[in-house]
N, C-alpha and C positions, 0 to 999 in steps of 0.2 A: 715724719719723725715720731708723731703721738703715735702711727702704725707699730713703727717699730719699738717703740717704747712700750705698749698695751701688748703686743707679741711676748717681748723678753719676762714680764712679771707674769703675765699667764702661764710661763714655762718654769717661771721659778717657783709660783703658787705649784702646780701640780709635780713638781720634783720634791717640792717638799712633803706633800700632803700622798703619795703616791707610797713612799719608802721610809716613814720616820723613824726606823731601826737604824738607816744606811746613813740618817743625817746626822748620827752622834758619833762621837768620837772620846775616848776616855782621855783625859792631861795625863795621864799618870798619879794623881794624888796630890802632885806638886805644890797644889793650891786648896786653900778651904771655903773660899768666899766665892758663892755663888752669884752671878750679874742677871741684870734683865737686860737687854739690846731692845732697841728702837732702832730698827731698819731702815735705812732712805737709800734713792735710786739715784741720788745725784748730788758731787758733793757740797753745793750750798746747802743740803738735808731740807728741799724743798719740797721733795714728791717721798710722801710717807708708802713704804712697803709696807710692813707689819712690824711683831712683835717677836720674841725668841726670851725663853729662858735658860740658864744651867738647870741640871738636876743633879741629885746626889746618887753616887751610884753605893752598892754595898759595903766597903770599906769607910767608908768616908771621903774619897776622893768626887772631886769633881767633875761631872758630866757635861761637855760643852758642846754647843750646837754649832752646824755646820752654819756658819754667815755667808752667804748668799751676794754679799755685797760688802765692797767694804769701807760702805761708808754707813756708821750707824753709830750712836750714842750708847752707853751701856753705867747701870749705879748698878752699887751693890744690892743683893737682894736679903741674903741669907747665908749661913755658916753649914758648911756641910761636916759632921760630925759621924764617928761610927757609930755613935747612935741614934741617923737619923739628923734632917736638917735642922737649924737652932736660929731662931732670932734673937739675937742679943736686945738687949732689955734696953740701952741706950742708943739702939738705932728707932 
């Protein structure tokens, strides 16, 4: 089982790190509040994968990354604006 477990995340590690144009995906704009994801491979979120962020793409819409899993936590990060991402001042 740790075989096949140590197999599947080395495949996900290199799918990710192989193609990072192919792992994003635009929402449409839909949304302005960009997340960070904490990754786990299993759902008690005991075996940490990594990490993931949004980015902002040129309008101001947001850039969300392909999750790999789907089990992972995810807080707000940041405010994606056309001009550029924004922290608001009470986060």
């Amino acid at each position: 089982m740790r075989k096949l477990l140590g197999t599947a995340l080395i495949g996900v590690v290199l799918a990710m790190s192989t193609s990072p144009a192919a792992a994003f995906r635009n929402d449409g704009g839909s949304s302005s509040v960009a997340y960070n994801y904490i990754l786990y491979a299993d759902a008690e979120k005991t075996v940490w994968i990594g990490m993931l962020s949004d980015t902002c793409g040129a309008n101001g819409g947001v850039i969300n990354p392909y999750l790999p899993t789907p089990y992972f936590d995810r807080e707000p990060a940041f405010l994606c604006t056309s001009g550029g991402p924004y922290l608001p001042p009470e986060w």
